[in-house]
C-alpha positions in Angstrom: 136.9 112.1 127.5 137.9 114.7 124.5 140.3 117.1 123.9 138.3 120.4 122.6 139.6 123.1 120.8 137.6 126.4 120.7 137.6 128.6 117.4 135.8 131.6 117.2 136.1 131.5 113.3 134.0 129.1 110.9 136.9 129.4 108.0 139.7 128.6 110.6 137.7 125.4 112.3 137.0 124.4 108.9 140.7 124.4 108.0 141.6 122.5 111.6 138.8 119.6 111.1 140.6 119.2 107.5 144.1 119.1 109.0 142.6 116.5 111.6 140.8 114.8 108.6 144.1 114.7 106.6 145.6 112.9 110.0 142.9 110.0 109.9 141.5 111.7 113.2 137.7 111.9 113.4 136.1 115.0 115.0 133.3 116.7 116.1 132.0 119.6 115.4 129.6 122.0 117.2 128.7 125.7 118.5 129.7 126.7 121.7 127.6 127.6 124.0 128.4 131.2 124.5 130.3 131.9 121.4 132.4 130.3 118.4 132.7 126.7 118.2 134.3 123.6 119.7 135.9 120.6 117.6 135.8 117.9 120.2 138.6 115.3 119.4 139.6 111.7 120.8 142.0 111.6 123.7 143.8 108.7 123.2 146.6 110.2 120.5 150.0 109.2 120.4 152.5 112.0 121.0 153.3 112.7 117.5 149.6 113.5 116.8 149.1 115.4 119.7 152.2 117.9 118.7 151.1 118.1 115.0 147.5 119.1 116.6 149.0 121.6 119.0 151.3 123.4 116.3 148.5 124.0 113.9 146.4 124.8 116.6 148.8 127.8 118.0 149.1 128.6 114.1 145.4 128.6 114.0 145.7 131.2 117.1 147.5 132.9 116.1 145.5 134.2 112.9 142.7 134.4 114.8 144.5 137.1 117.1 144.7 138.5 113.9 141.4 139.0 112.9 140.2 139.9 116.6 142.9 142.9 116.0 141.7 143.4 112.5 137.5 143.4 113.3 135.9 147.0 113.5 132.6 147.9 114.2 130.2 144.9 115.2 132.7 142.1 114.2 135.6 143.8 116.7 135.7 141.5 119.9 137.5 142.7 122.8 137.5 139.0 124.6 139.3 135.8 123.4 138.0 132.5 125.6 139.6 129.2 127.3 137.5 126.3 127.5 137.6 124.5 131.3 136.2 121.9 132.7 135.1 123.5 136.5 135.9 121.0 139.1 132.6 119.6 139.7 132.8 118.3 136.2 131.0 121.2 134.4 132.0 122.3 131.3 132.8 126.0 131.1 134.5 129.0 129.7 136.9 132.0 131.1 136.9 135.1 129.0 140.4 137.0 128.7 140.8 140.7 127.9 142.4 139.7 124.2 145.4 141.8 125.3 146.6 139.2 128.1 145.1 136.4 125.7 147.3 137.4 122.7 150.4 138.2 125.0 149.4 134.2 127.0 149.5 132.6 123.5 152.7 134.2 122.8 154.7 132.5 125.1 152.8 129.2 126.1 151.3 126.8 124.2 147.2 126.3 124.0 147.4 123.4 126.3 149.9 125.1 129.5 146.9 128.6 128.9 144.1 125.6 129.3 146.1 124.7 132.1 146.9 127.5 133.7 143.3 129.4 133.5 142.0 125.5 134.7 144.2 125.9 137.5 143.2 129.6 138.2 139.3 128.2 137.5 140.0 125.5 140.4 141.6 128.1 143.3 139.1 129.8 142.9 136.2 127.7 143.4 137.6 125.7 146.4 140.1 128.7 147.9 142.7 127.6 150.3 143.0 129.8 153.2 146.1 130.2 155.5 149.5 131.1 154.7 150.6 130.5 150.8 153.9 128.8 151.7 153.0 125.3 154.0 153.1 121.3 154.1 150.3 120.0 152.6 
């Protein structure tokens, strides 16, 4: 198992796999397959590393917000995307309107969006029917 993180800019995974390089933590790299790239990273990280990871990360996010406001023409993107693994196991990706995206990664952190849209991703492929408040 791996944690992935998903960039949709070359210069800004560049600058993440050297952070993670400058941390002793070996990573791959590879394109997506719909768009951008993943940088697939051990999951056996002590705490420390894991919140040094996620703060450059939402830094990283952040400017890439940034450049999806800044693109015009063919380079302007209208999407941001939130890698998930589906529940049978089967990697996959949800594509956000990068106005809920942007306002998302203002106030959570990559991993609560992951696991809110994985959350989201698994209602909807096995629904629960019946009344929303009950004992399981």
């Amino acid at each position: 198992m791996a944690n992935d993180y998903i960039f949709f800019d070359a210069a800004l995974r560049d600058r993440f796999v050297s952070f993670v390089a400058g941390h002793g933590i070996p990573a791959q790299s590879r394109p997506d397959a719909m768009e951008g790239f993943v940088v697939a990273l051990a999951d056996d990280l002590t705490d420390e590393l894991e919140d040094a990871l996620e703060a450059e990360y939402a830094t990283l996010m952040a400017e890439q917000v940034d450049l999806v406001e800044a693109a015009e023409g063919d380079q302007a993107r209208a999407l941001m995307a939130v890698a998930i693994t589906l529940p049978d196991g089967q990697p996959g990706v949800v594509r956000i309107p990068a106005r809920y995206a942007r306002r998302l990664f203002e106030h959570f952190s990559a991993d609560e969006v992951h696991e809110l849209v994985g959350a989201i991703a698994q209602a909807v492929a096995n629904p629960v029917s019946g009344p929303l408040c009950r004992r399981d």
